[in-house]
ZAFI-415888 format. One record per residue (C-alpha): x, y, z; residue in one letter; residue number from 1. Coordinates in steps of 0.25 Angstrom, whole numbers. Layout:
// ZAFI-415888
+-------+-------+-------+------+-----+
!     u !     v !     w ! rest !  nr !
+-------+-------+-------+------+-----+
!     X !     Y !     Z !    A ! NUM !
...
+-------+-------+-------+------+-----+
//
This chain:
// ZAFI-415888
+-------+-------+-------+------+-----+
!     u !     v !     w ! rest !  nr !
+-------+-------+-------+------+-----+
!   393 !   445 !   273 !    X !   1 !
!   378 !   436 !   272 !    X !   2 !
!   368 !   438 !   282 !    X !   3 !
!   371 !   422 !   282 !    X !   4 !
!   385 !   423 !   288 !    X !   5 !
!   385 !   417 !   303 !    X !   6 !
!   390 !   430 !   306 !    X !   7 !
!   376 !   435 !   303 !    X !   8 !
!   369 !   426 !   307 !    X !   9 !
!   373 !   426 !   322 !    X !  10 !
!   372 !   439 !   320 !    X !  11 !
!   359 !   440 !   316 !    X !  12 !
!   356 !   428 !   328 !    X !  13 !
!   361 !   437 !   339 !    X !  14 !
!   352 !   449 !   334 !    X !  15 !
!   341 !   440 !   336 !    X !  16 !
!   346 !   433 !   350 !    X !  17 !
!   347 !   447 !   355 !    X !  18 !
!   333 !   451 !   350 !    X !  19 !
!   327 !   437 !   358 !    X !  20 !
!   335 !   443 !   370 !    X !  21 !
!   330 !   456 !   370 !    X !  22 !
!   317 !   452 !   367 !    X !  23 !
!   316 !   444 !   379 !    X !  24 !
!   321 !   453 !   389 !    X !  25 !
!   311 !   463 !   383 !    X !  26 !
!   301 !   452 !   386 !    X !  27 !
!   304 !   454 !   400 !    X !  28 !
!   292 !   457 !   409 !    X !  29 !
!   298 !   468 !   419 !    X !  30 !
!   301 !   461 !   433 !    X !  31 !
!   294 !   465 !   446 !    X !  32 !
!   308 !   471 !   452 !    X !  33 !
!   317 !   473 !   442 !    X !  34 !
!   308 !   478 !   430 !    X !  35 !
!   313 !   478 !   416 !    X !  36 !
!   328 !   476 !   421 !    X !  37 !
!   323 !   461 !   423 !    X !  38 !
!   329 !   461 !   407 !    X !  39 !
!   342 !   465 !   412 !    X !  40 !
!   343 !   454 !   422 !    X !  41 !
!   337 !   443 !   413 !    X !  42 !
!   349 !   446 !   404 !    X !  43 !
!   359 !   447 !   414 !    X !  44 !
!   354 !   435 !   419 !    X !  45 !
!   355 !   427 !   406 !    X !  46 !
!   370 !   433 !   402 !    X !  47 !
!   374 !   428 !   415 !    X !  48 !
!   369 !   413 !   411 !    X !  49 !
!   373 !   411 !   397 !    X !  50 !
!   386 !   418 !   401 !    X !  51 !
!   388 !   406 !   410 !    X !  52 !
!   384 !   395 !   400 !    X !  53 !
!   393 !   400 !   391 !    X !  54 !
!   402 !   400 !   401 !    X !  55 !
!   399 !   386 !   404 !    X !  56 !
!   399 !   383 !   389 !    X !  57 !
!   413 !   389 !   389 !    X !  58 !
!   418 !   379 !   401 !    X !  59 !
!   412 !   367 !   393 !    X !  60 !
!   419 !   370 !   381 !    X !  61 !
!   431 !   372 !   387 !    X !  62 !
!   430 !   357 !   393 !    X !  63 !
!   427 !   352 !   379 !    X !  64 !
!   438 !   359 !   374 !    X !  65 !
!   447 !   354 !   383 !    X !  66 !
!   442 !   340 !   382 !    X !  67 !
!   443 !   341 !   367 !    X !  68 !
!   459 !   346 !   369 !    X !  69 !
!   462 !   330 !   376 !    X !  70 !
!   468 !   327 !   361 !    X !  71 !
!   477 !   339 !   363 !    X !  72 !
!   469 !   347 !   354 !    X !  73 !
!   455 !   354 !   358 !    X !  74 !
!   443 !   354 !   348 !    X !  75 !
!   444 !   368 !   342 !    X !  76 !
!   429 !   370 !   340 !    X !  77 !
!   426 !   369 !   354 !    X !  78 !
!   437 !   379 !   359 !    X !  79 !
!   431 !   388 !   348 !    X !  80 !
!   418 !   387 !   356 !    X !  81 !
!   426 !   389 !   369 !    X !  82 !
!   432 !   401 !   364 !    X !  83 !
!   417 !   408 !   360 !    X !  84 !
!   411 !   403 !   373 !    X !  85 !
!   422 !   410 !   381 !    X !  86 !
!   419 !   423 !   372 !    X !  87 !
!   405 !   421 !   373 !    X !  88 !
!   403 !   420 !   389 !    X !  89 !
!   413 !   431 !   392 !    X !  90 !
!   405 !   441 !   382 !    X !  91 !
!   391 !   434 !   389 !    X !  92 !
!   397 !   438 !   401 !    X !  93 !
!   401 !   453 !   400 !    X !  94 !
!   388 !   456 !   393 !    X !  95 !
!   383 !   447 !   407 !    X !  96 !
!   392 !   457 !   414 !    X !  97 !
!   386 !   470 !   410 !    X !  98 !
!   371 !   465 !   410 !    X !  99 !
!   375 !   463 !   426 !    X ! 100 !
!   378 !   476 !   427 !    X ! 101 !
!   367 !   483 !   419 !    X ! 102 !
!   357 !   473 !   428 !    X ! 103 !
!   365 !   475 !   441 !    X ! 104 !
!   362 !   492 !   439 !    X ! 105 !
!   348 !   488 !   436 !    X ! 106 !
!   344 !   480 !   448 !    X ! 107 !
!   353 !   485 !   457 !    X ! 108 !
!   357 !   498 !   454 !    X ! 109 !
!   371 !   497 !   453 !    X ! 110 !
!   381 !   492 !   440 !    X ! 111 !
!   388 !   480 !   448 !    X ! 112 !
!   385 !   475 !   460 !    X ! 113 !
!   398 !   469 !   465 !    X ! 114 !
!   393 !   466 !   478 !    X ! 115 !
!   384 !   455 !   472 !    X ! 116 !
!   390 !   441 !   470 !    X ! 117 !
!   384 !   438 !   457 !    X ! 118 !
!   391 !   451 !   451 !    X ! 119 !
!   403 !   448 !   456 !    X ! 120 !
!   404 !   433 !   451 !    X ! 121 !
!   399 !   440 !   437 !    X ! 122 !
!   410 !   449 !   436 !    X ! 123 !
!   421 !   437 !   441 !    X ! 124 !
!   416 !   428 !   429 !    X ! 125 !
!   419 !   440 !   419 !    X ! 126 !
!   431 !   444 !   423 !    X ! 127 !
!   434 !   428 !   423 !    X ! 128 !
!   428 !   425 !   409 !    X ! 129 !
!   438 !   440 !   405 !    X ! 130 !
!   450 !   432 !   410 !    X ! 131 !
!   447 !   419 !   406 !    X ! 132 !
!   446 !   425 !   391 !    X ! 133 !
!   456 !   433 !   392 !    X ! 134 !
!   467 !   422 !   396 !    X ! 135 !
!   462 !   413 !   385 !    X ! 136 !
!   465 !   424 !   376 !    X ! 137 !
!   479 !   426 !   380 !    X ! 138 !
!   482 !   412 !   384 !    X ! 139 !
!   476 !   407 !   371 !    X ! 140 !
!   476 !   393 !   375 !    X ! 141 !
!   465 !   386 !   372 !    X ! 142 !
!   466 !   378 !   384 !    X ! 143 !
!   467 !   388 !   393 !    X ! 144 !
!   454 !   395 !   388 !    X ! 145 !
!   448 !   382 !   389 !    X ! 146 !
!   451 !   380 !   404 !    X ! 147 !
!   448 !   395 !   407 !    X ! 148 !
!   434 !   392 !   401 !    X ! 149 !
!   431 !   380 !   411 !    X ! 150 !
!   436 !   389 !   422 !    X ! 151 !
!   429 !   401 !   418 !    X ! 152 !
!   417 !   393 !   416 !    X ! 153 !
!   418 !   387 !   429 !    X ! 154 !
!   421 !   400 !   437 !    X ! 155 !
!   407 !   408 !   430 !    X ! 156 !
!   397 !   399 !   436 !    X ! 157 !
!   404 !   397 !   449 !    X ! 158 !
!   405 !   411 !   450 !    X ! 159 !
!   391 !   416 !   446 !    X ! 160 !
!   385 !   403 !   449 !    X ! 161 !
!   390 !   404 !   464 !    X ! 162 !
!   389 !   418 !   467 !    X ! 163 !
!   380 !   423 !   478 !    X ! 164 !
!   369 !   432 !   477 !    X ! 165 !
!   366 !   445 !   485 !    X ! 166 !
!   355 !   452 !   476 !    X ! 167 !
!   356 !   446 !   464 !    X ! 168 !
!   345 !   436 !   462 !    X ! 169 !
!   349 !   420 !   462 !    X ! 170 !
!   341 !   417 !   450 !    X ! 171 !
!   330 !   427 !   446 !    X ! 172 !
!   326 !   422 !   435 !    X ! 173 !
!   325 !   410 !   438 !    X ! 174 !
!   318 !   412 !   452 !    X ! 175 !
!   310 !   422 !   442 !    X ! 176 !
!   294 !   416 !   444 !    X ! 177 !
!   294 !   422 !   429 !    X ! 178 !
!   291 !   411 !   420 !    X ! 179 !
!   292 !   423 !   409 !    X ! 180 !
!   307 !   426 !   415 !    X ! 181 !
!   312 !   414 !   416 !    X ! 182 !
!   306 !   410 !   400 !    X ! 183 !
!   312 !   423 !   396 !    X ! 184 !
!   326 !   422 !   402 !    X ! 185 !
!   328 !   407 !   398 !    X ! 186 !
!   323 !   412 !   384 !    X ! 187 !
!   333 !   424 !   385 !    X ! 188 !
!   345 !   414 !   390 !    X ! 189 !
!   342 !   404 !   378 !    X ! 190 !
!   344 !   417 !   369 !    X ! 191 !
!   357 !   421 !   375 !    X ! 192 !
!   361 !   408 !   374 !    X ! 193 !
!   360 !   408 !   361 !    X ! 194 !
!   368 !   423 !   359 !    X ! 195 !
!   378 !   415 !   366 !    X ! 196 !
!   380 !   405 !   357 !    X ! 197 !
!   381 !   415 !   345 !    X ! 198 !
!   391 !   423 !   353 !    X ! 199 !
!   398 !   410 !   354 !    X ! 200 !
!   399 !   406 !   341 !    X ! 201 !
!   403 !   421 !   336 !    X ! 202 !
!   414 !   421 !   346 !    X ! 203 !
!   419 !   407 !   343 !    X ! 204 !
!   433 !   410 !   337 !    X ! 205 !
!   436 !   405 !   323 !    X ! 206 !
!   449 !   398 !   325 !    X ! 207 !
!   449 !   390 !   338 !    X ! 208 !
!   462 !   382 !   342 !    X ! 209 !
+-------+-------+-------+------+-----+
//
């Protein structure tokens, strides 16, 4: 197989993304409280968002799809890149998932805090996002997984987006006075967006109805 393969290539693309988002969080001055952990939270922070955006991404694209099946037939490019963003924001989530309990044990002390809201609503989306994919899979409908999407889509943001706070913070970073925090984490976001969009395109599935 050539090193020019687009196997390869992402390959070789995700390598360096993963570099980038390593070298940023090494470029992380140690905060006043929390130390070098700060790193741990600024990735925990920006699985959480691109999570939601591919979320989001998935709801879209399922309305497309939906809007594209009024002939009777949905466009088959655009349930492809359904299909990859469901796969995409459910493998964004876990890894979300296990960053939240390695930066829970950090800050706090203790691997899941279920007593705080935000954990909760976390956990609920995940096992949300594990049922939604698994009844697409044994449905196999693609309307059903598109209508699964909107709905999973819907239920994320209200979920983590309305859930109260006891000790975790509103917005950190954005609330940070750093203006080296806040470059760093939009620069680490733009980064995992882009590892996103690989992972998308790889789990895009080569024959979509």
């Amino acid at each position: 197989m050539s090193w020019s393969t687009p196997a390869r290539r992402d390959l070789v693309s995700l390598l360096l993304l993963t570099a980038a988002a390593v070298g940023l969080l090494l470029a992380l001055p140690p905060e006043q409280t929390l130390g070098t952990v700060i790193r741990v939270i600024f990735l925990h922070g920006a699985l959480v968002q691109v999570g939601l955006l591919i979320f989001a991404a998935a709801g879209i694209l399922a309305l497309v799809y939906l809007w594209t099946r009024r002939s009777g037939v949905g466009d088959p490019t655009v349930y492809g890149w359904l299909v990859a963003a469901q796969r995409t924001g459910l493998v964004i989530w876990v890894v979300y998932a296990l960053s939240s309990m390695l930066s829970t044990y950090l800050a706090w002390g203790q691997w899941v805090a279920w007593d705080e809201p935000r954990v909760r609503a976390s956990a609920g989306v995940l096992w949300f996002a594990v049922a939604c994919w698994l009844l697409a899979w044994w449905v196999a409908s693609p309307l059903f997984r598109a209508l699964a999407n909107i709905v999973l889509a819907g239920a994320a943001w209200w979920l983590i987006k309305g859930a109260t706070i006891f000790r975790h913070p509103f917005d950190p970073i954005g609330e940070s006075g750093s203006p080296t925090y806040r470059l760093i984490f939009a620069a680490l976001m733009v980064v995992m967006l882009l590892m996103a969009a690989l992972l998308m395109r790889r789990l895009r599935p080569l024959n979509s109805p």
